[in-house]
VODOVO-605242 format. One record per atom (N, C-alpha, C): residue in three letters; z, x, y. Coordinates in steps of 0.1 Angstrom, whole numbers, plus 5000, padded with zeros to 4 digits. Layout:
alaZXY...
***
This chain:
unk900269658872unk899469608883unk899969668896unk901669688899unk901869758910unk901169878911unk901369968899unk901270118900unk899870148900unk899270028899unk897270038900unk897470018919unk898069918924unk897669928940unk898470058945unk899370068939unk899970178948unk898970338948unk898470348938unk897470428932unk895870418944unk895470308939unk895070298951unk894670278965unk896270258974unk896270298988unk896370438986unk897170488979unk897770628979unk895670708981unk895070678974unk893470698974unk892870668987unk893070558992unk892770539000unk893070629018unk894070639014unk894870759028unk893870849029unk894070899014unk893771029009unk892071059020unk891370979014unk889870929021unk889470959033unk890770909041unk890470849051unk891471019060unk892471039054unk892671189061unk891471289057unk890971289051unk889471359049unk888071379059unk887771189061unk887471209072unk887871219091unk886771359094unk886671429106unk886971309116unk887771349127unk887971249136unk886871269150unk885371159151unk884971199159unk885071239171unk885971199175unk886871229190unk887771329194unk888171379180unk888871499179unk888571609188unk889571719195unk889271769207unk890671839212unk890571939216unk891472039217unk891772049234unk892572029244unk893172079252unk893972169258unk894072309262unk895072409267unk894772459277unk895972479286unk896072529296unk896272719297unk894972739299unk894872919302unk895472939309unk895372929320unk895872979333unk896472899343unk897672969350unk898572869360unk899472799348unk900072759362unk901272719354unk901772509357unk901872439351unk901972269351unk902972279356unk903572249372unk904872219374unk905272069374unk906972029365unk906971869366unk907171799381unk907071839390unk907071809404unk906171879417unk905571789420unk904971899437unk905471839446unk905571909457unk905971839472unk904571749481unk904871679483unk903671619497unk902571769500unk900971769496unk900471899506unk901072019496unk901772029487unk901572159478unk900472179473unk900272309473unk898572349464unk898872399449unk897772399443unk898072419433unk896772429423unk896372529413unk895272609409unk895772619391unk894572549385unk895072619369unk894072589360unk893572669349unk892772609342unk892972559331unk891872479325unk892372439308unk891072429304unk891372409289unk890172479284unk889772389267unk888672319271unk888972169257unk887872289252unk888772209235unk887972289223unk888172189212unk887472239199unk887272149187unk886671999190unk885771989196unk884871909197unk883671929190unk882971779189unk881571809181unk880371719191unk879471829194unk878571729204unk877871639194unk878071629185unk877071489180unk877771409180unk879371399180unk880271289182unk880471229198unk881071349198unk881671329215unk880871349225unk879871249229unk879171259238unk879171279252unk880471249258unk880371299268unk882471329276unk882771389284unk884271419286unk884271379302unk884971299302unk886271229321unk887171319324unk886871369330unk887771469335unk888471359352unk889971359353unk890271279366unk891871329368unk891871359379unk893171389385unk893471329400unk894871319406unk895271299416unk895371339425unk894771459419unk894671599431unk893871549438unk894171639457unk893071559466unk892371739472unk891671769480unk890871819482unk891671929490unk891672089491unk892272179498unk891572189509unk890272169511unk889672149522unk888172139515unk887472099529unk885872029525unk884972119516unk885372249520unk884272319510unk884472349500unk885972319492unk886072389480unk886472239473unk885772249461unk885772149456unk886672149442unk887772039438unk888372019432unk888172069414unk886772069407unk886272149399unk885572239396unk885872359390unk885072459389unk884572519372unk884172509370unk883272479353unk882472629353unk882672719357unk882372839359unk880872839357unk880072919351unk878972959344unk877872799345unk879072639339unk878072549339unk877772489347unk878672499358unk878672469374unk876872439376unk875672519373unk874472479379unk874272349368unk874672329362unk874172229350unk874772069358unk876072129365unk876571989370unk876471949387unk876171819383unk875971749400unk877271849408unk876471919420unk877571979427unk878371859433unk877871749443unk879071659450unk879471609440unk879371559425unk880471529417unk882371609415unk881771719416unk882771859415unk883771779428unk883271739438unk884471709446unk885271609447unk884671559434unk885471419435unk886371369426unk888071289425unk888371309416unk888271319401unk887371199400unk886971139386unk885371239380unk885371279371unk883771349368unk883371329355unk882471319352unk882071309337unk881071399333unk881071449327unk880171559317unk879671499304unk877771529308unk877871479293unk876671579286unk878071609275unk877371729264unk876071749263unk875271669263unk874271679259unk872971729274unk873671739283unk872671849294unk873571959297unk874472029287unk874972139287unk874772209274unk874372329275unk874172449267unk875372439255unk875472449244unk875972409234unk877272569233unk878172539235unk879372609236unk880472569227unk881072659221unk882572639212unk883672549221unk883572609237unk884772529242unk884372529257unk884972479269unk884572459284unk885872479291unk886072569295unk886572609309unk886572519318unk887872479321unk887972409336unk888872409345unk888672519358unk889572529364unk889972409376unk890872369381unk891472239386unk892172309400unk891272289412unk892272389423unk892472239435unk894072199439unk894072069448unk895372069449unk895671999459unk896571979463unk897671829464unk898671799463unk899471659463unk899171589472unk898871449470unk898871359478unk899871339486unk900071259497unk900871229510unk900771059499unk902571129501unk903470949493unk903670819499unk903670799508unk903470719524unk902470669527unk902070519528unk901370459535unk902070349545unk901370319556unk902270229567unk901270139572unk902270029573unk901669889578unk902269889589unk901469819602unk901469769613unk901669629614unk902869559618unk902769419619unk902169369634unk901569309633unk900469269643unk901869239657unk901569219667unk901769179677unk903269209681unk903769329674unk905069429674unk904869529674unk906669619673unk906169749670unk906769829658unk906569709650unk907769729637unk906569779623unk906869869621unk905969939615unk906669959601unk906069909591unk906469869575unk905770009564unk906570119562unk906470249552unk906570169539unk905670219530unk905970179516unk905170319510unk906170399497unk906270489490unk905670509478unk905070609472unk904070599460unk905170609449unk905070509439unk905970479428unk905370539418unk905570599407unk905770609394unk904870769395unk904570809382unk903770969380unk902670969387unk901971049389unk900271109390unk900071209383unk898971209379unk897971299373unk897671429375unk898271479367unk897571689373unk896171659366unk895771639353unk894671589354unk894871509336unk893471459332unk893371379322unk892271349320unk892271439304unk890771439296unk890471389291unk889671259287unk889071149280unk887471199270unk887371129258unk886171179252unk886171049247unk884871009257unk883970899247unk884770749248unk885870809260unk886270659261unk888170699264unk888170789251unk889470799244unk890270879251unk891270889253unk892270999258unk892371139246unk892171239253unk892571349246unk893971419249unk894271429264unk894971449265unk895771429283unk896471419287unk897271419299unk897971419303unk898471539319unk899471609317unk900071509332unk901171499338unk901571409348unk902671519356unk902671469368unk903971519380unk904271469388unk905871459391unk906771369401unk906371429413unk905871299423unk905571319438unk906771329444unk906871449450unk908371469461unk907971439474unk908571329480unk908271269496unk909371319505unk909071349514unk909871439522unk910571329528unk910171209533unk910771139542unk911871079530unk911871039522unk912470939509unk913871059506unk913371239506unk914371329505unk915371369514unk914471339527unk915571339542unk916671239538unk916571119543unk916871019537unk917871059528unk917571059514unk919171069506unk919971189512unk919571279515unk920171449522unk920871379533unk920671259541unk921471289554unk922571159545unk921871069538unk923170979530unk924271059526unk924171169521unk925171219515unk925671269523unk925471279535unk926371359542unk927771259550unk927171129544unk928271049550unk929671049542unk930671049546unk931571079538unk932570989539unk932670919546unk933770829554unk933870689544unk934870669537unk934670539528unk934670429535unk935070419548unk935170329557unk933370239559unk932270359558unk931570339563unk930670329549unk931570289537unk930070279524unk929470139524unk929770039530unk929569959531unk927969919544unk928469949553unk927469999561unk926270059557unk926470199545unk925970259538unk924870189534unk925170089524unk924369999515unk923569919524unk923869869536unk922969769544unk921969849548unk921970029551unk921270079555unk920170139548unk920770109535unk919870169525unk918870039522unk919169929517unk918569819520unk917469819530unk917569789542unk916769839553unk915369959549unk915870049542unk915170159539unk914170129528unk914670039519unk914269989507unk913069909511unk913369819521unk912269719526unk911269789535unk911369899539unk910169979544unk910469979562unk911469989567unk912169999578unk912770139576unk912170229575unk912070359571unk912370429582unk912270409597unk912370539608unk913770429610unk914270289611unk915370269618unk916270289604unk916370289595unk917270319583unk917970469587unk916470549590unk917070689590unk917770699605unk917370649613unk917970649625unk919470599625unk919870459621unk921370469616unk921370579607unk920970629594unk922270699590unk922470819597unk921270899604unk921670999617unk923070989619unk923070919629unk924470839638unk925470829627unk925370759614unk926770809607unk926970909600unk926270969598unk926271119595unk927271219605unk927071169618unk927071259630unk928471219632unk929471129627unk930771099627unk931671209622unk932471289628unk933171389629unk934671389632unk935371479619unk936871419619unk937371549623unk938971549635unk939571619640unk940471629640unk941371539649unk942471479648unk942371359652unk940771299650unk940771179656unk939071199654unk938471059652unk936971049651unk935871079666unk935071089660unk934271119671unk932871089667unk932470959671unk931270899668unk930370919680unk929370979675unk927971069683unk928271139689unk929071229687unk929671299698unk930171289710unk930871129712unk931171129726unk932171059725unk932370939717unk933470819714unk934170829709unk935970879713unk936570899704unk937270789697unk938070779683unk938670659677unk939470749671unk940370689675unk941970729675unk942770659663unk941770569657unk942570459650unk941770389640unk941270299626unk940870299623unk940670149625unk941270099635unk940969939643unk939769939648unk939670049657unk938070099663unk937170089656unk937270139645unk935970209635unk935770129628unk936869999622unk936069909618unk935869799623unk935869779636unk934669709648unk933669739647unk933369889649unk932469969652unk931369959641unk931969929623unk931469889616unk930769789617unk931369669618unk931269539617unk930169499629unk930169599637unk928769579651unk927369619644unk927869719639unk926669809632unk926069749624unk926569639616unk926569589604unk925669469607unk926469399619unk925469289627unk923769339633unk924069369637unk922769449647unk921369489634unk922269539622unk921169609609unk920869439607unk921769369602unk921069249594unk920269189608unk920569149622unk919569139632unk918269199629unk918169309629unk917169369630unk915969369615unk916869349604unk916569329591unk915769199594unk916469069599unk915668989598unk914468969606unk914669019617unk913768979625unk912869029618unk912469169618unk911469239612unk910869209602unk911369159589unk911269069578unk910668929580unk911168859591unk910368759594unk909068749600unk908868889610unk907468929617unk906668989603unk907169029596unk906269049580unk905568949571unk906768839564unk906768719561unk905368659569unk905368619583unk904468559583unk903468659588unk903368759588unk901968849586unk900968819574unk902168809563unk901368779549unk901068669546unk901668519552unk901568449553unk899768419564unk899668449571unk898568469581unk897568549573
***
C-alpha cells in the first residue's frame, strides 16, 4: 500500500511538471547596465526584453518602476515600433499596463526604461516655528518590475544614496577625539529624529576641533587642558538635549493637533 501512494505522487509531479505554466515569461536585460546603487538625480537608460509568453494565457504585463521623469518630454517608456499601439501619456507614468491583445502578435517586446532617482528627503514644517523635521526614504526601490496577469515575473531593485545622510556619516568620521564619542551619539540621535541641518551643524563644529600642542575648537578657543574640553562637552551635551526636546515637544503636539 505504501509503494502504491508513493507511486502515485511520484505520477502525480510527473503531471503536473508537464503542464505549461500560464504565466510563464522570460525577462532580460539587452542593453545598459543594473547598477546596485544610484545617487539622488542620477540618470539612467537600459532595456529589457520579456519573452516566452503565450498571449492566450498572459493577458496582459505591469510594467512599474521608481524611476521619475528626466524631463517633461521624454517619457519614462519606450516600446519602440509598439509605441503607436500604446496610450502615449501612459508612457510617462510610472506604472503601465499593456494588454496583449491590442498588440500585434510578437515572440518577445522590447522595453527600454530611460529615468532618473528619486530625491530621498522629504521635510515637515512644524507649525508656528522654525524647526523643520527631514525624514529619509527607507528600504530598496525599483529599477523596474514585470508582472503578468497579476503575477510577478520578475524584479530588479537599487539602494538610494542620499547625499545629506552621506555628508553626515563623512563629517562623523572625521571626529576623532574619544573625549567627544559621547557627544557623538547625542548628535546622531538628533539626526535620527529628523533634526537633520542642527545634527550636521554640531558635528561641523566637532569635526573642526584641531590638535597641536593644544586644542583648538572652531578655530579660535584654545584648551590647554582636558578640564576645558570636558566642560565644553558637558555644555554641548546640555544645549543638544535642550534643543532635542523642545523640538520634539513642538512635534509631539503637532501630531497630537
Amino acid at each position: 500500500m505504501r509503494h502504491v501512494s508513493i507511486i502515485f505522487v511520484l505520477s502525480l509531479l510527473l503531471i503536473l511538471c508537464q503542464v505549461p505554466n500560464s504565466y510563464a515569461a522570460q525577462v532580460e536585460v539587452v542593453s545598459g547596465s543594473l547598477p546596485e546603487k544610484l545617487h539622488e538625480g542620477q540618470q539612467i537608460n537600459f532595456t529589457i526584453e520579456v519573452s516566452d509568453y503565450h498571449y492566450e494565457d498572459a493577458k496582459y504585463f505591469n510594467i512599474e518602476t521608481n524611476l521619475l521623469l528626466i524631463s517633461d518630454d521624454q517619457p519614462l517608456y519606450d516600446f519602440g515600433e509598439l509605441n503607436k499601439y500604446v496610450n502615449s501619456q501612459d508612457r510617462y507614468k510610472q506604472s503601465i499596463a499593456l494588454n496583449l491583445s491590442s498588440l500585434p502578435r510578437k515572440d518577445s517586446i522590447s522595453i527600454s526604461i530611460a529615468g532618473k532617482a528619486p530625491d530621498g528627503k522629504s521635510t515637515i514644517k512644524c507649525e508656528s516655528t522654525d524647526v523643520v523635521i527631514t525624514k529619509f526614504q527607507e528600504g530598496k526601490l525599483k529599477l523596474y518590475e514585470v508582472d503578468a496577469n497579476g503575477k510577478v515575473v520578475d524584479v530588479k531593485l537599487f539602494e538610494l544614496a542620499i547625499y545629506k545622510k552621506e555628508k553626515f556619516e563623512e563629517t562623523m568620521q572625521q571626529i576623532r577625539w574619544e573625549e567627544l564619542d559621547r557627544m557623538k551619539q547625542e548628535v546622531r540621535k538628533l539626526f535620527n529624529r529628523g533634526l537633520v541641518t542642527d545634527a550636521q551643524n554640531l558635528a561641523s563644529q566637532m569635526s573642526n576641533i584641531k590638535y597641536s600642542n593644544h586644542l583648538l575648537l572652531l578655530g579660535i578657543i584654545k584648551i590647554k587642558n582636558s578640564l576645558w574640553l570636558n566642560a565644553i562637552c558637558i555644555f554641548l551635551i546640555i544645549v543638544s538635549f535642550i534643543i532635542g526636546y523642545l523640538r520634539g515637544s513642538s512635534l509631539s503636539d503637532r501630531e497630537v493637533r
